[in-house]
C-alpha distance (Angstrom), angle and dihedral (degrees) to the residues before:
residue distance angle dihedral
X1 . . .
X2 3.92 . .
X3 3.76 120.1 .
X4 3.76 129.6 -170.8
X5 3.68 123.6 -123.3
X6 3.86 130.4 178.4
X7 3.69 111.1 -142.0
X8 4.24 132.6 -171.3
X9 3.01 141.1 174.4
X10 3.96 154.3 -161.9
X11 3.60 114.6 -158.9
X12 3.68 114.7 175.3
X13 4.14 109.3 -164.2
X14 4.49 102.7 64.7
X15 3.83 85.9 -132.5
X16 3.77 97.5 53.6
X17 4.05 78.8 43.5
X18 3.45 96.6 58.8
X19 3.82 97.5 46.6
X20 3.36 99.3 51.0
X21 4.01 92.8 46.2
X22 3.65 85.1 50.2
X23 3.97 86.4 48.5
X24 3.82 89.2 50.0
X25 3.96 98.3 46.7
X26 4.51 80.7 62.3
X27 4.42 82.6 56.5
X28 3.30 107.8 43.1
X29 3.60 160.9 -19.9
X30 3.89 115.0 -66.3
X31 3.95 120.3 -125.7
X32 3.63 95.0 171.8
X33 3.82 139.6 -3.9
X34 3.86 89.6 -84.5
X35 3.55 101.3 27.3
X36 3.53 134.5 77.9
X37 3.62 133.9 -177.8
X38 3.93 106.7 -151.3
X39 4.00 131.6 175.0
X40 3.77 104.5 -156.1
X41 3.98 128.8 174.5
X42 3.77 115.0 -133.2
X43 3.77 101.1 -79.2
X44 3.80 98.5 36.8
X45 4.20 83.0 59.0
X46 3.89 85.2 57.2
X47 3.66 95.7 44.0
X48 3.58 92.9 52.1
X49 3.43 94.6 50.2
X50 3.71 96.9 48.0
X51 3.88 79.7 47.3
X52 3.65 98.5 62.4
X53 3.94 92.4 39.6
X54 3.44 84.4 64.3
X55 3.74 96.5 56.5
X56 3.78 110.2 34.9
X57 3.88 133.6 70.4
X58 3.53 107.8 -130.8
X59 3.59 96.4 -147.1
X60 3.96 98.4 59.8
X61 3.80 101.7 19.7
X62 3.71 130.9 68.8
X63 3.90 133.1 -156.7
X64 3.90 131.7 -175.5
X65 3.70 126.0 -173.7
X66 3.71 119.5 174.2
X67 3.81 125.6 -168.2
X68 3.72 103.7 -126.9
X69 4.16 90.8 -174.1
């Protein structure tokens, strides 16, 4: 079963920036520079946020995905 899930993001360093828009673009559909619009099965959802774990600092960056059902 797919779900859809609105994910942003605030990533402070323009490397890490780049990466994890590039990382997004592979999820979903992009609304805005920081704000995708993705509809993920079960697993995909996990890989994407292991993904992004991977990437950011979570000191300085921020990321927000919200289940949208």
């Amino acid at each position: 079963m797919r779900r859809c899930y609105l994910a942003a993001y605030d990533i402070c360093d323009p490397k890490r920036l780049r990466k994890v828009h590039k990382l997004m673009k592979g999820y979903g559909e992009k609304w805005q520079y920081s704000i995708f619009f993705c509809v993920l099965k079960d697993i995909d959802f996990v890989r994407l946020k292991s993904d992004v774990r991977e990437l950011i600092k979570n000191d300085e960056d921020q990321v927000l995905i919200i289940d949208l059902g």
